[in-house]
DSSP file (Angstrom, degrees, kcal/mol; ACC not computed):
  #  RESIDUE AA STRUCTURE BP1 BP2  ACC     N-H-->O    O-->H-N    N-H-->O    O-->H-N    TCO  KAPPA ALPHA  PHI   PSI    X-CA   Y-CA   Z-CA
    1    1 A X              0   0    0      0, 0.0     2,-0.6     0, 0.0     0, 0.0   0.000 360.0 360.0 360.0 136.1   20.3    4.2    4.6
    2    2 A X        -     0   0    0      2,-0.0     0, 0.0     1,-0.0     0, 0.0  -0.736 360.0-106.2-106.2 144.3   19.9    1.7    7.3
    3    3 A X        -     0   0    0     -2,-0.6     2,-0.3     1,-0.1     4,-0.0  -0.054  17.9-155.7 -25.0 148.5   19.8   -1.9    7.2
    4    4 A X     >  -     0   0    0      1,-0.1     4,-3.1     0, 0.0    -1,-0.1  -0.884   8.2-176.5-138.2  76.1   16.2   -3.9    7.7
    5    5 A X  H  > S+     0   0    0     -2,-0.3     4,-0.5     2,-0.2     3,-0.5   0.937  94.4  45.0 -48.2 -83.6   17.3   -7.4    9.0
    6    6 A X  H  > S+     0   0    0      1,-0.2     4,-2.3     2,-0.2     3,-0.5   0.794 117.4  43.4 -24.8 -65.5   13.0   -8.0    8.7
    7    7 A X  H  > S+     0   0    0      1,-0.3     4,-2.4     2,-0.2     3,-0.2   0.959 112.2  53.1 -54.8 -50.0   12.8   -6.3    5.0
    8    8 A X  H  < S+     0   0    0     -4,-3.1     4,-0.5    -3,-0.5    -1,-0.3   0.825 115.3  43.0 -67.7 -25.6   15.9   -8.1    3.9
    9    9 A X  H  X S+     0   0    0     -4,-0.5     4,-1.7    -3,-0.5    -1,-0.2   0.588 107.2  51.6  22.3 -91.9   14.2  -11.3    5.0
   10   10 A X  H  X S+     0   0    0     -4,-2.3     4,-3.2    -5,-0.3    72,-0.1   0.896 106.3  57.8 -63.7 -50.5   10.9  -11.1    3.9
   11   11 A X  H  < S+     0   0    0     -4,-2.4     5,-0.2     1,-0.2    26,-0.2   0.791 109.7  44.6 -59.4 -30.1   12.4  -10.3    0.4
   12   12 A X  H  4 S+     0   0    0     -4,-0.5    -1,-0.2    -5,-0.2    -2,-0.2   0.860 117.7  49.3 -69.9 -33.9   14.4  -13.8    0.5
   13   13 A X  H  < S+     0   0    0     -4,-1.7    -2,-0.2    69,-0.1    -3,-0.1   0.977  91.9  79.3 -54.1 -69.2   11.0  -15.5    1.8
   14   14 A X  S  < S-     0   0    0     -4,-3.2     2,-0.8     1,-0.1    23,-0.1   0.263  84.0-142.0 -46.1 134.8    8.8  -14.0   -0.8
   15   15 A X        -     0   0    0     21,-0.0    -1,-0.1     1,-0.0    -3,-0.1  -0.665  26.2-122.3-106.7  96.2    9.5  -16.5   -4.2
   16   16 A X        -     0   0    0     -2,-0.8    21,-0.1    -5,-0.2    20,-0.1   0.043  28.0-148.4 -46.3 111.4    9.5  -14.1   -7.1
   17   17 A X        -     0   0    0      1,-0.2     2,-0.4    21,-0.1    -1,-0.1   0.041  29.8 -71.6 -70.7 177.8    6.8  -14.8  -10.2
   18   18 A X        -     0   0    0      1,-0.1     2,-1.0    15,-0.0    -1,-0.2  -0.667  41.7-131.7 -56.9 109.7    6.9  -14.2  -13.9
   19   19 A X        -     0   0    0     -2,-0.4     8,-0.3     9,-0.2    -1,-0.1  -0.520  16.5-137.7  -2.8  21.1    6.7  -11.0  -15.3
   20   20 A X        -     0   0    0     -2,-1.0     6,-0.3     1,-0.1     3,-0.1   0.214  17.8-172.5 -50.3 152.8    4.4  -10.2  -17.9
   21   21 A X    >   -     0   0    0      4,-1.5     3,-2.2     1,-0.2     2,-0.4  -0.554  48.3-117.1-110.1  39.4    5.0   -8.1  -21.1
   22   22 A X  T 3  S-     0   0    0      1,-0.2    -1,-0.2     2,-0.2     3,-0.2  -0.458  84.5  -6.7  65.8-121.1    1.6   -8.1  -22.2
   23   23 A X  T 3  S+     0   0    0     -2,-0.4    -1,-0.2     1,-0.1     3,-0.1   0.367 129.8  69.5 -82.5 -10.6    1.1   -9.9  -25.7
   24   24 A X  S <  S-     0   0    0     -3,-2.2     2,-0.6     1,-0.3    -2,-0.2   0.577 103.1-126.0-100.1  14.5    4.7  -10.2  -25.9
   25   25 A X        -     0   0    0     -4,-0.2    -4,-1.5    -3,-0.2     2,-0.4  -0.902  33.3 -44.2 106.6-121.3    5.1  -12.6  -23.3
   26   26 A X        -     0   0    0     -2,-0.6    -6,-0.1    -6,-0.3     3,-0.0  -0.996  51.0 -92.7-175.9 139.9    7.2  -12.9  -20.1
   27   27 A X        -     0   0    0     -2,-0.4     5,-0.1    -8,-0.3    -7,-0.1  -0.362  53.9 -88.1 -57.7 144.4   10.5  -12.4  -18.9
   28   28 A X        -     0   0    0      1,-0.1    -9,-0.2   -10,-0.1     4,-0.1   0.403  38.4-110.9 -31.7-153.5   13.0  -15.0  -18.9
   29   29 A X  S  > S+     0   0    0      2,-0.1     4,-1.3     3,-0.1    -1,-0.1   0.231 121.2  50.4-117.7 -11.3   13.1  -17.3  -15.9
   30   30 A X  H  > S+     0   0    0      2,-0.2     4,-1.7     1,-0.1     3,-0.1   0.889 113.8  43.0-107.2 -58.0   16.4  -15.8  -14.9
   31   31 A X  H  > S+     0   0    0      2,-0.2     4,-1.8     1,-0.2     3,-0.4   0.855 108.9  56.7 -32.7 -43.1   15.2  -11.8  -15.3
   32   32 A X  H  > S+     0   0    0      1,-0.3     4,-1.0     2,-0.2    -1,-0.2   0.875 108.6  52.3 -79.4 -35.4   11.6  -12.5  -13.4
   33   33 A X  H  < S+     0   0    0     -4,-1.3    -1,-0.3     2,-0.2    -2,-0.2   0.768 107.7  48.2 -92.1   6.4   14.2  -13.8  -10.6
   34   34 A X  H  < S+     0   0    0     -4,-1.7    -2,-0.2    -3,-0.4    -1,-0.2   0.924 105.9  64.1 -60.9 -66.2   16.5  -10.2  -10.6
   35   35 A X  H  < S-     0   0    0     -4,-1.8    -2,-0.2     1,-0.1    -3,-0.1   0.591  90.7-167.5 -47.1 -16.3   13.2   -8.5  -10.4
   36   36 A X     <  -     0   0    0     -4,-1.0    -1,-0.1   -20,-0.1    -2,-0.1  -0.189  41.5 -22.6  80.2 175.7   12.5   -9.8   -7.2
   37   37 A X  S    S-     0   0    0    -26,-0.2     2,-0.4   -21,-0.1   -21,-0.0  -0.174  70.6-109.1 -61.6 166.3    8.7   -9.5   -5.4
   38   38 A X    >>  -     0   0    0      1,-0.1     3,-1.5    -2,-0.0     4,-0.6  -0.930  36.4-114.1 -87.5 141.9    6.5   -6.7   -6.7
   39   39 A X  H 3> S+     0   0    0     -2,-0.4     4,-2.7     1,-0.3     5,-0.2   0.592 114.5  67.6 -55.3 -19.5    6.5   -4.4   -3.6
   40   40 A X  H 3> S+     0   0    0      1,-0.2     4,-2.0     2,-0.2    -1,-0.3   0.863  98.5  52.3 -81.8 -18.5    2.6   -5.1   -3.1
   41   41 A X  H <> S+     0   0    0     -3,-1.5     4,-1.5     2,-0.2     5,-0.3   0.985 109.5  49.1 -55.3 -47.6    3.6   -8.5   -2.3
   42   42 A X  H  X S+     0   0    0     -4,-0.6     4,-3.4     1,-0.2    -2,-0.2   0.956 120.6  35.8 -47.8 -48.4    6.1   -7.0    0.4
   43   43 A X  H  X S+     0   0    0     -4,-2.7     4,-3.1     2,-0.2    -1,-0.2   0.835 112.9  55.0 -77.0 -31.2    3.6   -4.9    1.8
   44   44 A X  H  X S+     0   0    0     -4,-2.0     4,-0.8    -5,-0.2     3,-0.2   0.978 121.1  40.6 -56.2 -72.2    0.4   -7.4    1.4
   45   45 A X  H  X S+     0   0    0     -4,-1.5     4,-2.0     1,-0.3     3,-0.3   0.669 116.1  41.6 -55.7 -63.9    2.8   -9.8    3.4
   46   46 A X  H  X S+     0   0    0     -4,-3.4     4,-0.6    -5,-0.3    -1,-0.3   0.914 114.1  56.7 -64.4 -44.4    4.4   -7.8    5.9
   47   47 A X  H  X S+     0   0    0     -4,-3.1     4,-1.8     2,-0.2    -2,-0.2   0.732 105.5  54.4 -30.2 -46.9    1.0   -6.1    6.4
   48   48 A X  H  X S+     0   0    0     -4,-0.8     4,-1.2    -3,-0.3    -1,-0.2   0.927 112.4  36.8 -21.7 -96.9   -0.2   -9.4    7.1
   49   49 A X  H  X S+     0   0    0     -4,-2.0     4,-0.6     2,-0.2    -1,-0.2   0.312 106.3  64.0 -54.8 -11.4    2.3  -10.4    9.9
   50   50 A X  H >X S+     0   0    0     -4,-0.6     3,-2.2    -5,-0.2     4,-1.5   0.915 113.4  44.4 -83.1 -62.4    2.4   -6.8   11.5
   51   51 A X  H 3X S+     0   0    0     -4,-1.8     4,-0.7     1,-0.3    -2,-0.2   0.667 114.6  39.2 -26.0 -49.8   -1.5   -8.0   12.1
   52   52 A X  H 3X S+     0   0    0     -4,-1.2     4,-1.3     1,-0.2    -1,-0.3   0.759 112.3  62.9 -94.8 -18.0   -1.4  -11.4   13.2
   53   53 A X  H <X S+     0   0    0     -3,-2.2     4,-5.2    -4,-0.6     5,-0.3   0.873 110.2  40.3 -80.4 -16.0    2.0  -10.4   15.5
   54   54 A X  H  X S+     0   0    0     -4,-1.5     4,-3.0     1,-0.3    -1,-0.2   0.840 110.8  50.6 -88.4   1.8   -0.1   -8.0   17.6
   55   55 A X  H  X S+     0   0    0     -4,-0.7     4,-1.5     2,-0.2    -1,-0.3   0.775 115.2  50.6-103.3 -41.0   -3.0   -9.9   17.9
   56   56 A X  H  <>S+     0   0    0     -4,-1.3     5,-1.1     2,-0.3     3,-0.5   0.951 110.1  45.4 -61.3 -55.8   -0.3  -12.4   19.0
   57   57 A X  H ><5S+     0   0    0     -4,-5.2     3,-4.2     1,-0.3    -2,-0.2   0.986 106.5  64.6 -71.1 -56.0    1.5  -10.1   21.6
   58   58 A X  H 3<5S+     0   0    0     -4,-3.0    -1,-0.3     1,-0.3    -2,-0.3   0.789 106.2  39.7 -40.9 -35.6   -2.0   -9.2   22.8
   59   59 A X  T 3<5S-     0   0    0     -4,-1.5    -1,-0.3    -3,-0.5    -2,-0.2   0.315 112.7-127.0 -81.9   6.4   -2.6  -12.7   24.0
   60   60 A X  T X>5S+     0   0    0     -3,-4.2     4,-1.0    -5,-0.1     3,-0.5   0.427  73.8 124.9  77.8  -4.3    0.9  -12.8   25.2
   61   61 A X  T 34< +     0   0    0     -5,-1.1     3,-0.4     1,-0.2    -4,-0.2   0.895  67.6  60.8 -70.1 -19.0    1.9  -15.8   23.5
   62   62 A X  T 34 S+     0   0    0     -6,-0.3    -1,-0.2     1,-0.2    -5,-0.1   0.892 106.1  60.7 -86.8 -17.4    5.0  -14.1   21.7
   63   63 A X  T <4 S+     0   0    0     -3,-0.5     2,-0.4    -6,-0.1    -1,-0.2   0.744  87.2  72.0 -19.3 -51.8    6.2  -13.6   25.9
   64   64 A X  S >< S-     0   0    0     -4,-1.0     3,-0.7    -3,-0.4     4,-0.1  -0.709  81.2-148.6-110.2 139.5    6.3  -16.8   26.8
   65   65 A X  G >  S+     0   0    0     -2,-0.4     3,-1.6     1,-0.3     4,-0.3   0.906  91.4  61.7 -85.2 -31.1    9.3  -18.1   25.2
   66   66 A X  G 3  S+     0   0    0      1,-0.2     4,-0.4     2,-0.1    -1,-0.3   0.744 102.7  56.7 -63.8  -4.8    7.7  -21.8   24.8
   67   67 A X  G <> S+     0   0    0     -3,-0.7     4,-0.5     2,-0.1    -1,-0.2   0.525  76.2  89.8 -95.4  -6.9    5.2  -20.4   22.9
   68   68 A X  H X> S+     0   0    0     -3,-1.6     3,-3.0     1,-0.2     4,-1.0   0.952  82.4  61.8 -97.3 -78.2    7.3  -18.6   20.0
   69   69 A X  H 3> S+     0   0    0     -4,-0.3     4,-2.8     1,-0.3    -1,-0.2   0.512 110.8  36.2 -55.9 -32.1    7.2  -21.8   17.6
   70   70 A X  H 3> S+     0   0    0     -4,-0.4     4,-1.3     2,-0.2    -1,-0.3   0.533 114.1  55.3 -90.1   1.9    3.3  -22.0   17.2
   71   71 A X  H <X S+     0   0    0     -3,-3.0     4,-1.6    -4,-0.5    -2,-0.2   0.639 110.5  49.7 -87.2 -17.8    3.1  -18.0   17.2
   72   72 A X  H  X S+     0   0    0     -4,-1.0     4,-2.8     2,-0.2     5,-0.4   0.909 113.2  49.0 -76.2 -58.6    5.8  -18.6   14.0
   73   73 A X  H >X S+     0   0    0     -4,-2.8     4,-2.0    -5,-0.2     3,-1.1   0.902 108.1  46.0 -41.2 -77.6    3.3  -20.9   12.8
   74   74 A X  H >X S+     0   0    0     -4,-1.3     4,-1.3     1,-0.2     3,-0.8   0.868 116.8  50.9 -33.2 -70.0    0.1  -18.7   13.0
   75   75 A X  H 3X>S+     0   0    0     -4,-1.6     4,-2.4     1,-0.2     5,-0.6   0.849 111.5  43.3 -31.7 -48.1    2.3  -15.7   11.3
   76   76 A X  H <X5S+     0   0    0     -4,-2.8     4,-0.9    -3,-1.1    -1,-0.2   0.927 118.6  45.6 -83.8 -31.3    3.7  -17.7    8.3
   77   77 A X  H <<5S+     0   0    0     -4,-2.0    -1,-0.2    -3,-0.8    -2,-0.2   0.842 117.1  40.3 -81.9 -14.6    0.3  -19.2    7.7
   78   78 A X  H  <5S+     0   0    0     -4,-1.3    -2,-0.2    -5,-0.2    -1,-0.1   0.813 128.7  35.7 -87.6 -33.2   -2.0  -15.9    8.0
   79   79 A X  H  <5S-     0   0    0     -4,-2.4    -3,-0.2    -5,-0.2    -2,-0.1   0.897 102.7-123.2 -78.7 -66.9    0.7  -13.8    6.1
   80   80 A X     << +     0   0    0     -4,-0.9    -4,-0.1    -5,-0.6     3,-0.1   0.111  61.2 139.7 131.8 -31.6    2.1  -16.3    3.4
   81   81 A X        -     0   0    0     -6,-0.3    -1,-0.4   -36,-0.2    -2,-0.1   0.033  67.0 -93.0 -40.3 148.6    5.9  -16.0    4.6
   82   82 A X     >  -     0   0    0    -72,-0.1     4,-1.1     1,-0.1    -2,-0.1  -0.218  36.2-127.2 -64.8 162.6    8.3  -18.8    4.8
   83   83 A X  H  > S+     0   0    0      2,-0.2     4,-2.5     3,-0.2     5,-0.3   0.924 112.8  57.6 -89.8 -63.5    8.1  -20.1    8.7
   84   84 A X  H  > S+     0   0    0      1,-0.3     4,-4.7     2,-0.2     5,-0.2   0.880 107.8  46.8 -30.6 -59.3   11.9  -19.6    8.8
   85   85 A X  H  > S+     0   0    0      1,-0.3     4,-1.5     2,-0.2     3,-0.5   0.862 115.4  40.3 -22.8 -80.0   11.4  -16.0    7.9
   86   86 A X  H  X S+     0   0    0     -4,-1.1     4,-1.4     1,-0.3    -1,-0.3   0.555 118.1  51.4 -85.7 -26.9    8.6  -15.2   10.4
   87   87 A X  H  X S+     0   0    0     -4,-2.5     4,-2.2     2,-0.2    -1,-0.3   0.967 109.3  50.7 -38.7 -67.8   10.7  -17.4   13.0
   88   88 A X  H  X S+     0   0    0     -4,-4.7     4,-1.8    -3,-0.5    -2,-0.2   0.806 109.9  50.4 -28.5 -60.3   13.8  -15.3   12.2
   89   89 A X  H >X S+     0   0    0     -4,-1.5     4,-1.9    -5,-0.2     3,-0.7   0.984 112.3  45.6 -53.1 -79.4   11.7  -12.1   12.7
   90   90 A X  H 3< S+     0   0    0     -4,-1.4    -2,-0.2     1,-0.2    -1,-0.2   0.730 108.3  56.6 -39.7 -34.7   10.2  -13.3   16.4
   91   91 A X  H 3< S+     0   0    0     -4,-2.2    -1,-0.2     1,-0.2    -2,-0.2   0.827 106.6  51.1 -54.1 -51.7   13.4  -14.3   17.5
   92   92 A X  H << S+     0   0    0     -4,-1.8     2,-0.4    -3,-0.7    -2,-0.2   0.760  88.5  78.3 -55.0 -38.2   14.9  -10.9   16.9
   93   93 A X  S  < S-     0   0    0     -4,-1.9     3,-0.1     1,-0.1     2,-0.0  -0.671  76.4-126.7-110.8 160.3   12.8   -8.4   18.5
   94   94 A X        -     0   0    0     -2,-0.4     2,-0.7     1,-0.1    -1,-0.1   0.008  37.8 -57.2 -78.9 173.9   13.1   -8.0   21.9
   95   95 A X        +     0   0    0      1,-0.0     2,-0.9   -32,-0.0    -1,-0.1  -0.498  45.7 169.4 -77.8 110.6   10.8   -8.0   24.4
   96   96 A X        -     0   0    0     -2,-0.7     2,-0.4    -3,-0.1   -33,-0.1  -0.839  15.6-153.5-105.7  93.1    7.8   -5.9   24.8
   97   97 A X        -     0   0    0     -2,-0.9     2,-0.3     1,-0.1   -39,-0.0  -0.847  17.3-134.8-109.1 146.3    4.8   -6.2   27.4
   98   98 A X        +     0   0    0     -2,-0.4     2,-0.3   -41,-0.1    -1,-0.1  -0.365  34.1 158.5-100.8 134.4    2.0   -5.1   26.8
   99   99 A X        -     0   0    0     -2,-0.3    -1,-0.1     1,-0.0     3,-0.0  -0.651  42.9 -85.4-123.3 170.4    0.2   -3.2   29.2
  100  100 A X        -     0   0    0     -2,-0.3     2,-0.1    32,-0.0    34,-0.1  -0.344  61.9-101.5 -58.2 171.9   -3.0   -0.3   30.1
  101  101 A X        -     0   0    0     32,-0.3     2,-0.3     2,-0.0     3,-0.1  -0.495  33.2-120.5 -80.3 168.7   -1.5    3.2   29.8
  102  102 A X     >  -     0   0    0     -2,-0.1     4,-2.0     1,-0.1     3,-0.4  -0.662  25.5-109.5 -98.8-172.7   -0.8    4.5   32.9
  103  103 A X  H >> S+     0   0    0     -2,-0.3     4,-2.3     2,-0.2     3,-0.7   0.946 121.0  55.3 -33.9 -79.6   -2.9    8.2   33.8
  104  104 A X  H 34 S+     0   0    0      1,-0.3    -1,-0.2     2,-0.2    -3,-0.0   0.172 107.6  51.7 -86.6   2.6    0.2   10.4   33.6
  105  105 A X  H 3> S+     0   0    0     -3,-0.4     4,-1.5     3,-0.1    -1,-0.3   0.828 107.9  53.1 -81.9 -59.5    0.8    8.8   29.7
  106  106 A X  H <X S+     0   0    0     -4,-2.0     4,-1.4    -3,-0.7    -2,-0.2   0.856 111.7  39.7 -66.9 -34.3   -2.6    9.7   28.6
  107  107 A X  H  X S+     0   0    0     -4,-2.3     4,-0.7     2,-0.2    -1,-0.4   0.901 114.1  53.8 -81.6 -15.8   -2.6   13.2   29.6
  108  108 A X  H  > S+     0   0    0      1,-0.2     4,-1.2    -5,-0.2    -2,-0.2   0.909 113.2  42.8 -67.5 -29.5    1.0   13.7   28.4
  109  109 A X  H  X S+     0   0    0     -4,-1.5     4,-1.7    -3,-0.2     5,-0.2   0.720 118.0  49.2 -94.0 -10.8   -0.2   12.2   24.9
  110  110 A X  H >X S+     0   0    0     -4,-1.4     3,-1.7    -3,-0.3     4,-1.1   0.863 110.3  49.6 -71.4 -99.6   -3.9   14.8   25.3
  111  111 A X  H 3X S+     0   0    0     -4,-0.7     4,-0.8     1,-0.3    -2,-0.2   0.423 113.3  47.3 -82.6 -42.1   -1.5   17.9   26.2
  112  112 A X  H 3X S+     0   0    0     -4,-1.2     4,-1.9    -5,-0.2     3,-0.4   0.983 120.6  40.6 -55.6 -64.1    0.8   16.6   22.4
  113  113 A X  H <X S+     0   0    0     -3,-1.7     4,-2.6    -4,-1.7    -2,-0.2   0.987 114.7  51.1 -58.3 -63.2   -2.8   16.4   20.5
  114  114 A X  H  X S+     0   0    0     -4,-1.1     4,-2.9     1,-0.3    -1,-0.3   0.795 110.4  45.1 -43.7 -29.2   -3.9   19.4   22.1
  115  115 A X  H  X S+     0   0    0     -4,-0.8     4,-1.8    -5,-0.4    -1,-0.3   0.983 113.4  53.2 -78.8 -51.4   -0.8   21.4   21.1
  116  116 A X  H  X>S+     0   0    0     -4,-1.9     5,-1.3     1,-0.3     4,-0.7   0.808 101.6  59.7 -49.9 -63.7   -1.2   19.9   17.6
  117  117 A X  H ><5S+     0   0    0     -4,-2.6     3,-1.4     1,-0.2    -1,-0.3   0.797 111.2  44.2  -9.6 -78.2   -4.9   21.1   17.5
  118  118 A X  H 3<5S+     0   0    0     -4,-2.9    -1,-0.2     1,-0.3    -2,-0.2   0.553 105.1  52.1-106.6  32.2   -3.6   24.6   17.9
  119  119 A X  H 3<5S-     0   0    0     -4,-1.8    -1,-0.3    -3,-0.4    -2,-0.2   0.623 116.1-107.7-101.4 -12.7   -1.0   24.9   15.8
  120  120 A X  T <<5S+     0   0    0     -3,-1.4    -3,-0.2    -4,-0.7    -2,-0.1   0.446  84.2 122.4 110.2  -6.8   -3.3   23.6   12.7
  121  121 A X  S   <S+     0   0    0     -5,-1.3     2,-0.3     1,-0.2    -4,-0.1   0.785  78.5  36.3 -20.2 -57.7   -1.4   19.9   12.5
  122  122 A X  S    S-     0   0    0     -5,-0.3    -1,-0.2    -9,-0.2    -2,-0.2  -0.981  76.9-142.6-127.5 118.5   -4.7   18.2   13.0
  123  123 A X  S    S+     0   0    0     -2,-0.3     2,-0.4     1,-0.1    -2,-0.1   0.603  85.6  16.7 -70.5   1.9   -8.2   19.4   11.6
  124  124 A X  S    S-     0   0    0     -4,-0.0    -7,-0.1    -7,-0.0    -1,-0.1  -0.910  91.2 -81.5-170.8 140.6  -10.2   18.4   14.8
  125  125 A X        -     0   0    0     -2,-0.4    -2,-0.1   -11,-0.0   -11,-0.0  -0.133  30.5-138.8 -58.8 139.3   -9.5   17.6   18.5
  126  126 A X        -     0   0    0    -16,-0.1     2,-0.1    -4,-0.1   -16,-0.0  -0.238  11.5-169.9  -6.7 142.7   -8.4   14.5   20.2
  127  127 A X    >   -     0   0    0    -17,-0.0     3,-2.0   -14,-0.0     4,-0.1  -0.390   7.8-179.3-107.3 123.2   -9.3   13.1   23.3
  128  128 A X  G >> S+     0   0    0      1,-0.3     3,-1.5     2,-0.2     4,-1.4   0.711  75.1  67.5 -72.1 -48.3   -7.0   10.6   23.8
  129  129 A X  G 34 S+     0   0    0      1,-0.2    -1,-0.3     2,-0.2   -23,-0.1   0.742 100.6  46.7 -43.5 -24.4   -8.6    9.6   26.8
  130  130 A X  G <4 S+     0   0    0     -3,-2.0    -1,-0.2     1,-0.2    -2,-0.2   0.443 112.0  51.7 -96.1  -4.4  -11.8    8.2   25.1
  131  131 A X  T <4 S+     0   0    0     -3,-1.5    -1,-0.2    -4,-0.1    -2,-0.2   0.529  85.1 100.6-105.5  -0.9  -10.0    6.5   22.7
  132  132 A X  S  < S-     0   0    0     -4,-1.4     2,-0.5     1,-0.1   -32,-0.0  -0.335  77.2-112.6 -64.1 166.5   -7.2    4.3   25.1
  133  133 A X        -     0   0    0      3,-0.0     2,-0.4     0, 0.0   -32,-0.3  -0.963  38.0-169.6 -84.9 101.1   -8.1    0.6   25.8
  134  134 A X        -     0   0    0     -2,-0.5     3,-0.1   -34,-0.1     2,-0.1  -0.909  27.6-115.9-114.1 151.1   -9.0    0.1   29.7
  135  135 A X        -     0   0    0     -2,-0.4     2,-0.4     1,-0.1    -1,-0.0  -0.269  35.5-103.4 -73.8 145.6   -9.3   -3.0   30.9
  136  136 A X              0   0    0      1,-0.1    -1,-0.1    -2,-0.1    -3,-0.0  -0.501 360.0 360.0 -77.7 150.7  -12.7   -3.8   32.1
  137  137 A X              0   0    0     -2,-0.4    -1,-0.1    -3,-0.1    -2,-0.0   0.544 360.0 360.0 -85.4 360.0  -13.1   -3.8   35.8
């Protein structure tokens, strides 16, 4: 099983509530904090931050390396995550720019759909071309 530097993280950000037992009350204070987040917090959270980082890398600000403390800001406040966290997290992954496809992508990923199509994968075709992002001219 491999390691999650991000998952393990998130799970320290995230501050673990009370339990309830229904009418019979609530877990100590010292159980509710074994138990950790509920996993829809991980995933409300992470969800969150997957969101706001691409919307981030799409304006380039997580690129420009002056730019990575108020894209840590934006994250931790649209997600809910500690700023260390969501710091932690930007700092780590490497660098990605984002660009159009080229041509010779989009028909390689048409010619994948298209095989999928007829091997029964996928109930209805593709085309991948009509769905890429081109920049407006």
């Amino acid at each position: 099983m491999a390691i999650d530097p991000q998952d393990q993280a998130r799970r320290r950000a995230l501050v673990p509530g009370c339990l309830a037992l229904g009418a019979a009350g609530a877990l100590p204070a010292r159980a509710a904090a074994k138990a950790g987040p509920a996993p829809a917090q991980l995933r409300i959270g992470f969800q969150k931050a997957a969101v706001s980082l691409v919307i981030l890398k799409q304006q380039g600000a997580l690129e420009k390396q002056g730019h990575r403390k108020e894209s840590a800001q934006l994250v931790s406040e649209f997600s809910g995550l500690g700023l260390a966290t969501v710091f932690r997290f930007i700092e780590r992954r490497p660098p990605s720019p984002t660009r159009p496809l080229w041509p010779s992508i989009v028909e390689s990923r048409s010619r994948v759909a298209d095989s999928f199509f007829r091997l029964g994968l996928i109930p209805r075709r593709i085309k991948v071309a009509d769905i890429v992002w081109k920049p407006e001219a």
